[in-house]
Every structure is written in structure tokens, then in C-alpha cells.
N, C-alpha and C positions, 0 to 999 in steps of 0.2 A: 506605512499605511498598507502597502503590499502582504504585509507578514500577518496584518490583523484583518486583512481582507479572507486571505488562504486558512488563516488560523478560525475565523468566523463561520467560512464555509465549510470546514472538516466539522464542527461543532452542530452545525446547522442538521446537515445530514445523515451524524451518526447518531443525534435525539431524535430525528421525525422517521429515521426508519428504525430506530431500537424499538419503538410500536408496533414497527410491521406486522403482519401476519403470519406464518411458519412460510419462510422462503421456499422459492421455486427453486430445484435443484438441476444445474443442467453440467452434467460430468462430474468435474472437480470445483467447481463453479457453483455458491449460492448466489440466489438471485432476491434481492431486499427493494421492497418498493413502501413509500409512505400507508399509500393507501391501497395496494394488490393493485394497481393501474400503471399498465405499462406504457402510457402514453410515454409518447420521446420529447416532451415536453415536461417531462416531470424528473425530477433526481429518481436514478437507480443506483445502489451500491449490487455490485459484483464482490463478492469474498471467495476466499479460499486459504482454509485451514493448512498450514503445515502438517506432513507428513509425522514429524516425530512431536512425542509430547514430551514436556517438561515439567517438574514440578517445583511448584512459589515456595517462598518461606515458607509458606505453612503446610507446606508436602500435598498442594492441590493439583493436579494437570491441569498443564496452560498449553494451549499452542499458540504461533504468531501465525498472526493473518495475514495476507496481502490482499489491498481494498482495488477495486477500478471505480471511480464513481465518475458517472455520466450524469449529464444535465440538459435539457434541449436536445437529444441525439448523440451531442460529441462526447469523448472521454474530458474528463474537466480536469481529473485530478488521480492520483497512483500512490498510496500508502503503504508502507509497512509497518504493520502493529508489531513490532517485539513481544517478546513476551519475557520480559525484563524491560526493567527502567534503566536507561542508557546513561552511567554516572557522566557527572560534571567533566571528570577528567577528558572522558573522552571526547566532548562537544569544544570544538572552535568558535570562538567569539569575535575572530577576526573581521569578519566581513559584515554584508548588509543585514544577513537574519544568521543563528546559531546554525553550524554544519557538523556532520559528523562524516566518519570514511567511512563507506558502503564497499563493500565486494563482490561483485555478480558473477554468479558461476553458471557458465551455460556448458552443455560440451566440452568440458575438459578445460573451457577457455572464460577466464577470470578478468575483471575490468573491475577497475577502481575511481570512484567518484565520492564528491560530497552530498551528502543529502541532507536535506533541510530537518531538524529538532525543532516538535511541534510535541502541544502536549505533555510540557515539562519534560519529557524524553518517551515518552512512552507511544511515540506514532513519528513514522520518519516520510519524506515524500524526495524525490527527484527533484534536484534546484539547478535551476539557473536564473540569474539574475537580470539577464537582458533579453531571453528567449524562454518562458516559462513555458508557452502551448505547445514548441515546438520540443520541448523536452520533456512533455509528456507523451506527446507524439511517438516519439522517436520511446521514449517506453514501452507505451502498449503494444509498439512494433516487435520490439525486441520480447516481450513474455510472449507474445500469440505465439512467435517465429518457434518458440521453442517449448519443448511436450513437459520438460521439466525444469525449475530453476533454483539456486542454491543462493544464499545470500548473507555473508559474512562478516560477522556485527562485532566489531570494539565495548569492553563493558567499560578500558578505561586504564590509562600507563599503556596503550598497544596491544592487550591479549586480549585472545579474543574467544569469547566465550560464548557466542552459540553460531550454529550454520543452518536457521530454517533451510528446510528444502518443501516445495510445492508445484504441485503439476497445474501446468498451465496449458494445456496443450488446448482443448477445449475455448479459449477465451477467444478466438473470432467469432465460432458459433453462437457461445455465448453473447456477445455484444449484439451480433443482430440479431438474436432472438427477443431484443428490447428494444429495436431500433436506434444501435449505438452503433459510431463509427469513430475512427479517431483519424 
């Protein structure tokens, strides 16, 4: 129920702010609101494009994004869009919802975690199973803390085939500039 609750809400708010209006840009940080109303009471997505572009099958540029979406004030939720679909191989089926290994690179220093596959592979989020607020928490803590961040994605058999990098440095400002805290 938890997995169709998170998987409902990434759904929710990436159709009512795809309407938005041309976002508010604060650093490296867009700013996406339903209706341009930054009430802290209303979902805001926070994006920010990767540094390097890639290009799809069809030779298009893609970048991977990484989302912050706030809701009521607080951070609700932490995505990373790929920019590739994350084959089958590489996702775990083992546990309560589908995980895949994430790699975070901050400062030279590399952490390895599972992250929830949502989106048939094409959007990953921070998972824990008993502590979810707390480990988005403890996310948006870790991208503010740091100006830049690198993050190292399994396509599938272990290699690993892309390292979005994105400046994050900006996202405290960011967040209260909408009335977000986490």
C-alpha cells in the first residue's frame, strides 16, 4: 500500500506541475509550482538538471534530473530521474518494494545504498522501509550540505553506466524561498 501511496504521489505531482508555468529559477535549482502559488501549503517540485548531457536511442539530449518535492512546507519526497531506464537486471526484487544500488559521491567520498524503482525504472527515490521521513531527511540534509553531487547508476549484470553530476549547493536557499524545510 506504501509503494502505491509514494508511487501515486510522484504521479500526482509530476502531471499538476507538468502545467506549471515557465519555472522560477533560483541558482541551479528550478522552481515548479501547480499554479505559480508558493503557498507552503501547496506541492512544489525543486529540479535540477545534470551537468552532463546524454543522448537516447534516437541521438536526442537527455539529462537526469534530481527532484526535491515539498508539500505543506516539508520536503515529502527526493527523486532521481535517470536518464536511461534502469534494466531489470539490475533492480532487486527481494524486499518490500523493487531496489536498485545507488552510489553517492560527494567530496571524493562515495556511499552506497538501495533506492526504491518507481516508474518502471525510469525515476529512483531514497528507501527505507521503517523510517521513510527520516530518510528523506537525512537526504535533503546531505545534497544542501554539499555544492556538488555525483551519483552512480547500475544499467544491469553490475556496470555501470552513467554518473549524473548536479550542483546542489543552492538547495537550502532554495527550499525557503518556498517555504520548505526538511
Amino acid at each position: 500500500m506504501k509503494k502505491s501511496a509514494t508511487t501515486l504521489f510522484f504521479l500526482f505531482v509530476s502531471t499538476a506541475l507538468g502545467f506549471a508555468a515557465t519555472p522560477q529559477q533560483l541558482g541551479a535549482w528550478s522552481v515548479y509550482t501547480a499554479d505559480g502559488n508558493l503557498a507552503s501549503n501547496r506541492p512544489v517540485l525543486l529540479q535540477t538538471a545534470s551537468e552532463e548531457q546524454y543522448r537516447d536511442e534516437k541521438g536526442n539530449p537527455v539529462q537526469a534530473k534530481l527532484d526535491v518535492i515539498c508539500n505543506h512546507g516539508k520536503v515529502s519526497a527526493i527523486a532521481l530521474e535517470p536518464n536511461f531506464v534502469i534494466k531489470a537486471s539490475a533492480i532487486s526484487l527481494s524486499g518490500a518494494v523493487p531496489t536498485t544500488r545507488v552510489v553517492s559521491l560527494t567530496e571524493g567520498q562515495a556511499s552506497r545504498e538501495n533506492w526504491e524503482v518507481l516508474s518502471r525504472g525510469r525515476t529512483l527515490s531514497p528507501y527505507s522501509e521503517a523510517f521513510q521521513g527520516k530518510a528523506v531527511r537525512r537526504w535533503a540534509e546531505r545534497i544542501s550540505a554539499n555544492r556538488e553531487m555525483a551519483f552512480q547508476l547500475n544499467g544491469g549484470k553490475g556496470e555501470s553506466v552513467a554518473q549524473p553530476t548536479f550542483q546542489t549547493g543552492q538547495l537550502t536557499e532554495a527550499l525557503a524561498s518556498v517555504g520548505c524545510s526538511y
